[in-house]
KOLTIDO-730217 format. One record per residue: residue in one letter; x, y, z of N, C-alpha, C in turn. Coordinates in steps of 0.001 Angstrom, whole numbers, plus 524288, in hexadecimal, padded with zeros to 5 digits. Example, Ala and Ser with C-alpha at 12.3 -4.5 7.8 and 13.67 -1.06 7.14 Angstrom:
<nodes>
a833867E9C681E788300C7EE6C81E78833907F31C81E78 s832327F73681BA8835667FBDC81BE4832648001E81EBE 
</nodes>
This chain:
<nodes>
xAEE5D5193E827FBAEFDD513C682866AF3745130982D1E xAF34150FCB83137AF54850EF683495AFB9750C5583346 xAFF8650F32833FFB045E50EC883215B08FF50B2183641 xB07B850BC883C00B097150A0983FDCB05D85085284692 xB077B504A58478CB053F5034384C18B08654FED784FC5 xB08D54FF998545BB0A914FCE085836B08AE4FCFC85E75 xB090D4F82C8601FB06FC4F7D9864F7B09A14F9BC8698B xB0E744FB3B867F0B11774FE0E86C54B1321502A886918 xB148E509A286C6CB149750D9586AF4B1A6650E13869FB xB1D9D50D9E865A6B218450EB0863E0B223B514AE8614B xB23F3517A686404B25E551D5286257B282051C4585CD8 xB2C8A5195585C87B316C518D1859CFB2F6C516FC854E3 xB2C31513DE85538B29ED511E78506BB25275147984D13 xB22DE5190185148B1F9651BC584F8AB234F5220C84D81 xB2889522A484DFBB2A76526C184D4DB2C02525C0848A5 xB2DB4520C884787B30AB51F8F841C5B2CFE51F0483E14 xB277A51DCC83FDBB213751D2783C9DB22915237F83931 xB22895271A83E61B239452CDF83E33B26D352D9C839C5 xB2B3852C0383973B2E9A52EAB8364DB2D4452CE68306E xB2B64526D683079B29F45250182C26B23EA5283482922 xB21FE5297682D07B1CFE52DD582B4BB1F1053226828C2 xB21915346D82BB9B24A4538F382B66B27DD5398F823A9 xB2A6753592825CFB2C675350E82048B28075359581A46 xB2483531C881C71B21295311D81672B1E4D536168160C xB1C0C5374081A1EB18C053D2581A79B1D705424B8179F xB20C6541FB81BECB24115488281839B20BF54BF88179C xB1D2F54E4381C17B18C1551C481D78B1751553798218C xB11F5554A9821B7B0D6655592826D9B0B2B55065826FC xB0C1154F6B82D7CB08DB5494B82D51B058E549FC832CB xB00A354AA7832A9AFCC45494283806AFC565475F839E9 xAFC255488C83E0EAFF52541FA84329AFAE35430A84738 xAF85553FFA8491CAF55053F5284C9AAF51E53A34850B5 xAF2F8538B98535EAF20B5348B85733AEBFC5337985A91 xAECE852F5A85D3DAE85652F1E85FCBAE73D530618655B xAE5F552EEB86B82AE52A531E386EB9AE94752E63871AE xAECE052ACE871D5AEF765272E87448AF4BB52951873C6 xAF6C15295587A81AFBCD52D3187B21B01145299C876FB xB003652508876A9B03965218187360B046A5236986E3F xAFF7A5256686B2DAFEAB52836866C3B00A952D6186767 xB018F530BA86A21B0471534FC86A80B08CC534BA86B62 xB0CB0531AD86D17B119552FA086CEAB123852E0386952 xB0F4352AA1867A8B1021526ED86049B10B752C2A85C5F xB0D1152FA785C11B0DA05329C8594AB12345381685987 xB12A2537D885DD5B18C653C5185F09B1CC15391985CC4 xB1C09533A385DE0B20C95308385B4FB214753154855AB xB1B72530BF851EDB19BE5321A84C90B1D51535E884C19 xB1B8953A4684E19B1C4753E9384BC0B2383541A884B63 xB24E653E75850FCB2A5053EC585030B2E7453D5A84C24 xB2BE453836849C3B2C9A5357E844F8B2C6C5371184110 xB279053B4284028B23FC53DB383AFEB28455435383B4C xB28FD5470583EC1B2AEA54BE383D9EB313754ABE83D08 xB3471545DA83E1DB3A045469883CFFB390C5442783672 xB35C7543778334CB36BC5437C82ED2B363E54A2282C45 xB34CA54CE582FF4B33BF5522582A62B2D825525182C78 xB2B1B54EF482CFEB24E45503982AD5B217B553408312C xB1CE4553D582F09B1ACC557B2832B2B15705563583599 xB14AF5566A83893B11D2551B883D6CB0CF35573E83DE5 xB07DC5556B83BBFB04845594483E94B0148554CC841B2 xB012055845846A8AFFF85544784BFFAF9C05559C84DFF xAF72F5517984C09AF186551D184DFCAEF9F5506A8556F xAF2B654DB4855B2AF20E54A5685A2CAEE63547C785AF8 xAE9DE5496885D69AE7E55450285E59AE12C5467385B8F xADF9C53F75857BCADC02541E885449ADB9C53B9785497 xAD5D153C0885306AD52E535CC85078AD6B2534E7849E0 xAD7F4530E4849ACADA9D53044845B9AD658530B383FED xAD1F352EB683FF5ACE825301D83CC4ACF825345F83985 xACF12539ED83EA7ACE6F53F2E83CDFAD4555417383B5E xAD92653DBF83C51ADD915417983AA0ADF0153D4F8353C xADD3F538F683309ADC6E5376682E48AD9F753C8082BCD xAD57153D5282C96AD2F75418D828F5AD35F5474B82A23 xAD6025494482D00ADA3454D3282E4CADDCD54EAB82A8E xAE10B54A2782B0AAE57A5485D827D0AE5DB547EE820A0 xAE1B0546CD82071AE0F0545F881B05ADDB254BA0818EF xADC795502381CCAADA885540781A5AADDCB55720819B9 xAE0E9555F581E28AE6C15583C81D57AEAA35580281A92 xAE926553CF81776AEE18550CA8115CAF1BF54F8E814CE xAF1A554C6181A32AF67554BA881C19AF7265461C81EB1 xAFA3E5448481F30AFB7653F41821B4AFA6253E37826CE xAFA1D53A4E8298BAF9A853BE282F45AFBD3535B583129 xAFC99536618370EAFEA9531EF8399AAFB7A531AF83EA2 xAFA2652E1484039AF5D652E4A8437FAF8E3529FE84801 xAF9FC52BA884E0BAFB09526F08511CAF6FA5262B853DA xAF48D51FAD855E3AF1C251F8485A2BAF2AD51AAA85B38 xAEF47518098613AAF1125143D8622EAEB395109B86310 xAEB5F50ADE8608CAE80C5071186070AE9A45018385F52 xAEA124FFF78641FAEBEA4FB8386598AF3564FCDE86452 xAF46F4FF7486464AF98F502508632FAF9655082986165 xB00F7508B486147AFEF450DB885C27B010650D73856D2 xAFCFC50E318557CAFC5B50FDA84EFBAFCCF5154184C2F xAFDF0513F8848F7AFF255194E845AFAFCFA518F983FF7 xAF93151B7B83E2FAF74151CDD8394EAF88F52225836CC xAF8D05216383162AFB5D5255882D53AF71852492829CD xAF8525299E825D0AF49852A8582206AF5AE52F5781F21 xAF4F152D7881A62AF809531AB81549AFBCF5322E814C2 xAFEA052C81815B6B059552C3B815EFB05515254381408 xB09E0525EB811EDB09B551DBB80F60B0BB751B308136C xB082F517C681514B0AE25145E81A93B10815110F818AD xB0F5D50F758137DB13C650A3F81349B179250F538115D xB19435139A8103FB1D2C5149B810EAB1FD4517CD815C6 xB1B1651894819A4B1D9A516F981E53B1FDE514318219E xB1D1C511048201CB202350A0F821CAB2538509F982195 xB23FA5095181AFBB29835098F8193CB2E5F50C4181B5E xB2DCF5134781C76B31675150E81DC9B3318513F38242F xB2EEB5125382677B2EA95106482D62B338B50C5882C05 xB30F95088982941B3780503FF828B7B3B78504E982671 xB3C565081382312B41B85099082192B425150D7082472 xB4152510C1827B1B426A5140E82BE0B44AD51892827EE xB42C551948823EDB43FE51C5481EDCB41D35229781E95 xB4301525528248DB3F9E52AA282557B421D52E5382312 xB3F475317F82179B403E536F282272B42F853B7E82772 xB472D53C7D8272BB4A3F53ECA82DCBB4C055457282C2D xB45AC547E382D4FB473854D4982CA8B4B6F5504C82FAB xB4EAF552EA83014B52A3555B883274B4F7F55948836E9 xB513255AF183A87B512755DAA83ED9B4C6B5615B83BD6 xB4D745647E839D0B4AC95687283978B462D568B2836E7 xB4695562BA8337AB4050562A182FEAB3DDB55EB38327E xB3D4D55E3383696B3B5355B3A83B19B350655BF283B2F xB31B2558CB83B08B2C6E559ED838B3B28F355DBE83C70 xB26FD560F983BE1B2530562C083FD9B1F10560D084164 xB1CCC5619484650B181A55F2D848EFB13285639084A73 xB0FF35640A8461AB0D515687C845C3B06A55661B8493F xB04605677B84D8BB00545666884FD3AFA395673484EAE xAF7AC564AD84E93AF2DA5659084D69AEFF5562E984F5F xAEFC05651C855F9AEB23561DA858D2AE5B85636A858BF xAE3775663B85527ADE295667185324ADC1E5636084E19 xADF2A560D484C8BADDA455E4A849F1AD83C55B3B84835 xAD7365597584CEDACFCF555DB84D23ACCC6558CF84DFD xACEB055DE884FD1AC9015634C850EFAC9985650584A6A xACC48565EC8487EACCED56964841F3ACA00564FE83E1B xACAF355E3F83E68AC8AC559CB83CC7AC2B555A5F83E13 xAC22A55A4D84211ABBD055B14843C6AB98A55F0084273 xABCD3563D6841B7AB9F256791840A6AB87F5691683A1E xABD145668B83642ABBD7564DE83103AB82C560B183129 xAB64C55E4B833D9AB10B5588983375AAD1955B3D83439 xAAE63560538394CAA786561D483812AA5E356683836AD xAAB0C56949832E1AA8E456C2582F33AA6D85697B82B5A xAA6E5564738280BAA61B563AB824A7AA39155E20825A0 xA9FD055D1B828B4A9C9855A0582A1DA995B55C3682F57 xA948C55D7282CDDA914355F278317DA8CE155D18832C0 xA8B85558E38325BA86BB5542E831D3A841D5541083803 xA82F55505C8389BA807754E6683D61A7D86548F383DF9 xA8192545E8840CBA80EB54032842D0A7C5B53FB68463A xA78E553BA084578A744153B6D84B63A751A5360184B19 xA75C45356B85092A76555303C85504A779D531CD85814 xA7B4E52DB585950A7F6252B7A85D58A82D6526F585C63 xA889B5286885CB3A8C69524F785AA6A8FF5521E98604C xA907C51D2285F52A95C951CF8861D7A9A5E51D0285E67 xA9F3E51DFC86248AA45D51F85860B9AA63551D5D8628B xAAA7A51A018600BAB06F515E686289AB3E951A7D861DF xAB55151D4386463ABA2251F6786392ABEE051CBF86146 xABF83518A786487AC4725132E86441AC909514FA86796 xAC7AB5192A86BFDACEC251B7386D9DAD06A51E7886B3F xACDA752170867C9AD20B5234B86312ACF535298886440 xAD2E352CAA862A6AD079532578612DACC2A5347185FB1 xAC8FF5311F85E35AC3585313A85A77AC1035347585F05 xAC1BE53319863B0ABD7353555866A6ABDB853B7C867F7 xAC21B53E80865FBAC35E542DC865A7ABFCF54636861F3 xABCE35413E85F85AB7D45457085A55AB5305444E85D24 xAB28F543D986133AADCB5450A862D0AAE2F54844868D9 xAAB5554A4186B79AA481549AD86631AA5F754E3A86536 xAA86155110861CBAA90E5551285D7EAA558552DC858E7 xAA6D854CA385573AA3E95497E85080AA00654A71853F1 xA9E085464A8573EA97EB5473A85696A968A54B2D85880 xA970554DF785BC2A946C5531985CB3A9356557A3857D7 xA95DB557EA8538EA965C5597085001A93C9555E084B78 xA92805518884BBAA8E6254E508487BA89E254C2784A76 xA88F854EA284F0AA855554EE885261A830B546C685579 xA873B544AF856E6A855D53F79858D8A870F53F5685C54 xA855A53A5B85F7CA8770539EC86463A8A7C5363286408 xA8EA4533E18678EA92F4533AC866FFA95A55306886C29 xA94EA52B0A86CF4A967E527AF872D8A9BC15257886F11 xA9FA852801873BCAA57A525898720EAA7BD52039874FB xAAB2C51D40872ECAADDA5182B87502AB2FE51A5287336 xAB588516D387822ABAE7515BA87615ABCD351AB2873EC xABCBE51EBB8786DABF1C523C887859AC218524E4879DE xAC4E25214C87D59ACB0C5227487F37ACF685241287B9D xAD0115278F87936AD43A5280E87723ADA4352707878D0 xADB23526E987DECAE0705278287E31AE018521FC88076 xADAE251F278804DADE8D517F988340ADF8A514B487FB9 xAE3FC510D9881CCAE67150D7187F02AE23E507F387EDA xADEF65086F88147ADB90503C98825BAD91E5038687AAD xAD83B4FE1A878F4AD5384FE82874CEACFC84FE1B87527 xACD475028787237AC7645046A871A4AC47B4FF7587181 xABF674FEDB875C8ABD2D4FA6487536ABAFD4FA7786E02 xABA5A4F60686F12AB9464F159867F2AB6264F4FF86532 xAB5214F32E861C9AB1204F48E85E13AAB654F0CB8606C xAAB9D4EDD685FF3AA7864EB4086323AA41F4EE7C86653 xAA6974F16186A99AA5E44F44786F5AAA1F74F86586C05 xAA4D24F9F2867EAAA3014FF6C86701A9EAB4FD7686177 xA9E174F878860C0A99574F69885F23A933E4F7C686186 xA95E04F3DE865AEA92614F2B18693FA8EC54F65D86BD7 xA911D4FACD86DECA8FB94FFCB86EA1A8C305012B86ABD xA8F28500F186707A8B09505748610BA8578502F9861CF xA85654FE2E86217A807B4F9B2860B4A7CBD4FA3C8653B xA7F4D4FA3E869DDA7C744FA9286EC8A79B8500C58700D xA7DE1505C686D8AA7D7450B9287025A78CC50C8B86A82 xA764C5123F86C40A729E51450868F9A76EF5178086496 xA79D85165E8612DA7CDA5168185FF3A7AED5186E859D8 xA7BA751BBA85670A79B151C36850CDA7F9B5197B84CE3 xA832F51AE584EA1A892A51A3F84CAFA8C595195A8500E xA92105166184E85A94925145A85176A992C5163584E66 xA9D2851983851CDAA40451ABB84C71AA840517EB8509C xAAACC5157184F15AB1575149884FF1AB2A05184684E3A xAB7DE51A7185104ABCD351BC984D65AC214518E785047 xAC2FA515F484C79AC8CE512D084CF9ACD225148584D0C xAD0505141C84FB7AD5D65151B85068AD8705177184B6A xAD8F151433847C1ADB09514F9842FAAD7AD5181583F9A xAD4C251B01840B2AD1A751FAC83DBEACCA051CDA8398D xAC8F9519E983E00AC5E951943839F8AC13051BA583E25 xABB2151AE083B57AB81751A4583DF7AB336516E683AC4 xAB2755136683F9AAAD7A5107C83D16AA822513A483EF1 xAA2085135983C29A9F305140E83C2EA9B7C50F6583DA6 xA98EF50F1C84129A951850BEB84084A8FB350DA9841B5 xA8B2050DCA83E92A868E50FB883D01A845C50B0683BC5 xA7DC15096883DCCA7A2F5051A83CFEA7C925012E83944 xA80754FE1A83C6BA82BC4F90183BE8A87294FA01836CA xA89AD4FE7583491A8DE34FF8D8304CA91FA5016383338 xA97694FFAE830F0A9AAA502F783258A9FB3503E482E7F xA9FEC509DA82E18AA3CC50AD582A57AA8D550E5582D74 xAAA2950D9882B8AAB20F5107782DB4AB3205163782981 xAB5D25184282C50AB88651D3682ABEABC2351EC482A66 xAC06C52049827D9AC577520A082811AC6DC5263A82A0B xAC1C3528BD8294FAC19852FF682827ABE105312E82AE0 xABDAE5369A82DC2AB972539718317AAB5C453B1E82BD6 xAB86A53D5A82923AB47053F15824CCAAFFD53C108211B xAB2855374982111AB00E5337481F95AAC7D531DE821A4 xAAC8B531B7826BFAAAE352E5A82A88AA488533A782BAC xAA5EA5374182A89AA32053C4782C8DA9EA153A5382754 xAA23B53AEE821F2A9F1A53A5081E07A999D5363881E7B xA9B535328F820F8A97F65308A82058A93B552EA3824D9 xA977D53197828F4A90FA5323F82CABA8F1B535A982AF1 xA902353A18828F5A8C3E53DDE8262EA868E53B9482285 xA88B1535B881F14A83D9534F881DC3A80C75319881FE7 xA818D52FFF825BBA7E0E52B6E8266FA7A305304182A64 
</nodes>
């Protein structure tokens, strides 16, 4: 659930987000971001916030958010996700937002002492170990040709690993990851599907979804696994 967002990059307000995370967690919390240098500052700010409570920052870096939702949840663990769209935002998950809130306004943290200072444990393989649990345990094979909205976002870091490994082909949009420009419309990436020899058409959105579109349907995904599930049966 998207917990914070603003149109200008406030450290200060993303550090106290931090501490208020920090506090409710009292753990291991997975912190990741998207490919925008703003989001890597946002999130050093996070995390500065998150380890002076006590708690313990495992650092994905950079992943689309999709795949560190379902990362995260295989992991039984919480995660904090920064990126930036039309600002930056910050999404959480497996943690109660309104009593984050809450503690953000009463400024009601947790202030571990010098020495229980959270520590920041790394794990930049993260989306190779993710990918590589998707295709042990899905080994099918897609026939077409899809387009792909990336949207700017990390998504485009799974390919073509996904399709080469589900055997389709694969024309990407809106692959810039690191620009601030916003991803042309949905329209755009209509228009295309309808006009190109196209079998399927996927978004993946900023905020970790992905739409499907297949002979005039379209359904959304919250989950890679899900989303796998059920191209498997068409």
């Amino acid at each position: 659930m998207e917990i914070y967002r603003s149109e200008k990059f406030n450290p200060e307000e993303l550090a106290l987000l931090g501490r208020a995370i920090g506090t409710v967690a009292q753990g291991t919390i997975i912190v990741g971001r998207d490919g925008r240098a703003i989001s890597r500052y946002g999130k050093r700010a996070l995390v500065v916030g998150i380890v002076s409570t006590g708690s313990t920052i495992m650092d994905v870096r950079l992943i689309p958010l999709i795949a560190l939702k379902d990362f995260a949840h295989r992991k039984g663990l919480p995660l904090a996700y920064v990126y930036y769209h039309g600002g930056v935002r910050v999404e959480v998950s497996g943690l109660d937002v309104d009593e984050i809130k809450a503690i953000v306004e009463s400024k009601n943290f947790i202030e571990a002492p010098p020495n229980d200072i959270g520590a920041t444990v790394y794990y930049p393989n993260a989306l190779d170990d993710f990918l590589h649990e998707i295709f042990k345990h899905h080994n099918f094979r897609v026939e077409g040709k899809a387009l792909v909205d990336c949207m700017n976002t990390p998504a485009v870091l799974l390919f073509p690993r996904l399709n080469e490994h589900f055997g389709f082909e694969a024309d990407l949009i809106n692959d810039m990851m690191t620009s601030y420009l916003p991803p042309k419309p949905k329209e755009v990436f209509l228009q295309k599907l309808k006009k190109g020899e196209y079998d399927f058409g996927l978004r993946f959105k900023p905020e970790g979804i992905i739409e499907l579109y297949k002979a005039g349907e379209e359904k959304s995904f919250g989950s890679m696994w899900k989303f796998l599930e059920y191209l498997k049966r068409l």
